[in-house]
LUMSEDREN-189374 format. One record per atom (N, C-alpha, C): x, y, z. Coordinates in steps of 0.02 Angstrom, whole numbers, plus 32768, in hexadecimal, padded with zeros to 4 digits. Each point is the difference from the previous one (the first is absolute). Layout:
# LUMSEDREN-189374
XYZ ...
# end
This chain:
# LUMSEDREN-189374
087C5B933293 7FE37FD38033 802F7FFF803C 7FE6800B804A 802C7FFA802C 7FF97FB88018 80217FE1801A 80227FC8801F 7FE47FF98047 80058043800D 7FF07FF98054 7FAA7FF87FF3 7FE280337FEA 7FAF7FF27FEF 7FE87FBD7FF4 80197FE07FDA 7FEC7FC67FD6 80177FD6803E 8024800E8022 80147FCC8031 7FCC7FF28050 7FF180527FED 7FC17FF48034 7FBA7FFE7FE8 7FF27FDB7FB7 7FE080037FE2 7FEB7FAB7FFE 80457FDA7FFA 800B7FCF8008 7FF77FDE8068 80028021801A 80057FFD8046 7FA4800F8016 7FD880297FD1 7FCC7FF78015 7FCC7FD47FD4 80267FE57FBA 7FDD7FC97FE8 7FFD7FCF803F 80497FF27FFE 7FFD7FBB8042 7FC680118039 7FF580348018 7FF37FF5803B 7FA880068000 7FE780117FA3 7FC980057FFE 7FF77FAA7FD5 80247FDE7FF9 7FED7FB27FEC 7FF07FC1801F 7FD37FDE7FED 7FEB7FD5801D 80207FC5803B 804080027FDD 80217FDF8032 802280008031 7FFD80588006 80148031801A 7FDB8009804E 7FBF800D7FDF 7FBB8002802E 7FF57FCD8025 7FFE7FC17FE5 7FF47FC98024 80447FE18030 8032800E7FED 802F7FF0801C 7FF9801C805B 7FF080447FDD 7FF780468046 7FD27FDB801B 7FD67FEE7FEB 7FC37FEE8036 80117FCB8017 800C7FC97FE5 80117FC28022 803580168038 803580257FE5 8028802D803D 7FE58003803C 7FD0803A7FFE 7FE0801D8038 7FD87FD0801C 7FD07FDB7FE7 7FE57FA28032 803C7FF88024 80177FE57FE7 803F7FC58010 802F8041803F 8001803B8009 80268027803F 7FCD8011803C 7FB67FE47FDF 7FC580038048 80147FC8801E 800E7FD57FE7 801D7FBF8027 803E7FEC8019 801080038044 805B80068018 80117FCB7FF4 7FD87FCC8013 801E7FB37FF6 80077FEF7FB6 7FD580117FC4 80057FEE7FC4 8025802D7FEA 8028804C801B 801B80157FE2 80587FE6800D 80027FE8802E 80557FF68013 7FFC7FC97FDF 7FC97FCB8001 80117FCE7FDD 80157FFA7FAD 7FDF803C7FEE 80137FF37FB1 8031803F8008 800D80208024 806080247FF8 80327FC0800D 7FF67FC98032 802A7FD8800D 80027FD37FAF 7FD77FE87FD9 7FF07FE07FD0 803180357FC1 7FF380357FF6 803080347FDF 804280068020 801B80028025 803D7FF98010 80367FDA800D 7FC67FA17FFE 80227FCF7FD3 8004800B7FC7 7FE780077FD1 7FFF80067FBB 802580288003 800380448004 803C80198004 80597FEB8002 7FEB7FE5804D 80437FDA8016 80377FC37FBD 7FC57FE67FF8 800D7FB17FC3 8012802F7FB1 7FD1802F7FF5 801780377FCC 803E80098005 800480248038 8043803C8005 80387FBE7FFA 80017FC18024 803A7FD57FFC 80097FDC7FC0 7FD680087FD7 7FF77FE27FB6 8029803B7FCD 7FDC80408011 803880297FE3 80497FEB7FFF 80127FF48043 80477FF98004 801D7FB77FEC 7FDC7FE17FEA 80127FC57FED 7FFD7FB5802D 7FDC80208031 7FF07FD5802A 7FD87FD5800E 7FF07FC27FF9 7FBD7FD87FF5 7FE580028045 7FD280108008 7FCA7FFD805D 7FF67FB67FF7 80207FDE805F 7FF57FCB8017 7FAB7FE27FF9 800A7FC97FF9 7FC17FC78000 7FC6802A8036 80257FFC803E 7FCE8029802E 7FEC80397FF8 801E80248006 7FE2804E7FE7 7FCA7FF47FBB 800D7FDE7FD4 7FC67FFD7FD0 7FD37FE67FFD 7FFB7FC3803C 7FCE7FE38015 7FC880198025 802080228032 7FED804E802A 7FEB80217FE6 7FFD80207FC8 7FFD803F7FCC 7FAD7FD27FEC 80197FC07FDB 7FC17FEA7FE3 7FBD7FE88025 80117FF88047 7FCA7FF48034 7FD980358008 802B80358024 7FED804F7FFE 7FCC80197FCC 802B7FE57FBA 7FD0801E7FC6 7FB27FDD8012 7FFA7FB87FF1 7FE17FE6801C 7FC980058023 80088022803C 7FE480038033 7FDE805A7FF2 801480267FD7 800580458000 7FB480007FC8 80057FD37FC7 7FE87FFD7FC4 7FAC7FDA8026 800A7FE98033 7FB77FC98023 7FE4804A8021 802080378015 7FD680488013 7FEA80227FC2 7FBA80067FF9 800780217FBA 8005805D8007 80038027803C 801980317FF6 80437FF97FE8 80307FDC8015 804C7FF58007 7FFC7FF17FAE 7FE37FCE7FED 80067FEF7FB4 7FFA802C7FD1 7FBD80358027 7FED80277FCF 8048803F7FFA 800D800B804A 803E80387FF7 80327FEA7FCF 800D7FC5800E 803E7FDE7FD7 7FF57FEB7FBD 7FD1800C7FDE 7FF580037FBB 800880407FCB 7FD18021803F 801080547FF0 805480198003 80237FDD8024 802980207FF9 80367FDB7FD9 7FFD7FCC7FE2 80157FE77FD3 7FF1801C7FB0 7FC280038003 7FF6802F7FCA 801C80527FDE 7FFC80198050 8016804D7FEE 80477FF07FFC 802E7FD1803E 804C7FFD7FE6 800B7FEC7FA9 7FEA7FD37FE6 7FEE7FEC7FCE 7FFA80517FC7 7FD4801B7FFC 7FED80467FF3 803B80207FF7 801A80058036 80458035800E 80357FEB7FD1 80157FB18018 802D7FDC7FD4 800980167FC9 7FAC80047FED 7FFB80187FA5 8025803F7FDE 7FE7801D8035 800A805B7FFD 804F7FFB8007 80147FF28038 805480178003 801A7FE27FBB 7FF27FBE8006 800F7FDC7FA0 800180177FC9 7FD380498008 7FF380277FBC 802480278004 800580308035 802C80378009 80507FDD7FED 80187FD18029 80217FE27FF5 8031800D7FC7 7FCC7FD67FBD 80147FF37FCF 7FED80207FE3 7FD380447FF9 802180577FDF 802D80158007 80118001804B 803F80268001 804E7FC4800A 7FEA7FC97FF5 80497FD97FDD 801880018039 7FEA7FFA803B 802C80048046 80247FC2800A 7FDE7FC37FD9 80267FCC800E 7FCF7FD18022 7FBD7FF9800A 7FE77FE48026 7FD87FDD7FD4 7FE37FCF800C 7FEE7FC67FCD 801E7FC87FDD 7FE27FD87FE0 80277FC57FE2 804080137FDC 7FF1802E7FCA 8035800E7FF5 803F8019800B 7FF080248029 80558021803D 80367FCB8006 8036801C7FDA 80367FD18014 80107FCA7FDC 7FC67FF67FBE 7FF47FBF7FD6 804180157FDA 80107FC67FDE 803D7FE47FD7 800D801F7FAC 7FAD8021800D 7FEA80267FB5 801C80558000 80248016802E 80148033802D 8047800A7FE1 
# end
């Protein structure tokens, strides 16, 4: 069995699955629209932002999350916007799964267990 095959085997499951598909399409709506599209990159790049400073141990100020949750808010009352942002919660979701498996075949260390005390 090659590795590389199976890998683009695995690369065209994803891209032939449902959450896959719908994700794309909600995609492509949501970039006919300039105004709904900067708005939900600006909405991703808080989340991002509050992510990336949580990684580091950083708790995101009162404001910024208040901000974040208005935004959401206000993003979730468009139902193209809702609909993109479900879809793509789902397929990240999806992926999560997948790297999680690979993951923990190949013992890379990624998952609950990495690093546990049972080690």
């Amino acid at each position: 069995m090659n590795v590389y095959d199976q890998a683009h085997n695995l690369a065209q499951a994803i891209k032939e699955s449902e959450e896959f598909k719908q994700f794309d399409a909600s995609r492509k709506e949501i970039k006919e629209n300039p105004q709904l599209d900067e708005a939900v990159k600006d909405l991703m790049n808080r989340q991002f932002e509050i992510q990336a400073a949580q990684m580091m141990g950083n708790e995101p100020d009162a404001e910024s999350m208040e901000k974040l949750q208005q935004l959401s808010a206000i993003m979730m009352q468009d139902p193209l916007a809702a609909r993109y942002l479900q879809c793509q919660m789902r397929f990240s979701m999806m992926m999560a799964d997948v790297y999680k498996i690979i993951g923990e075949t190949a013992d890379m260390g990624i998952g609950p267990a990495a690093g546990g005390e049972n080690e």
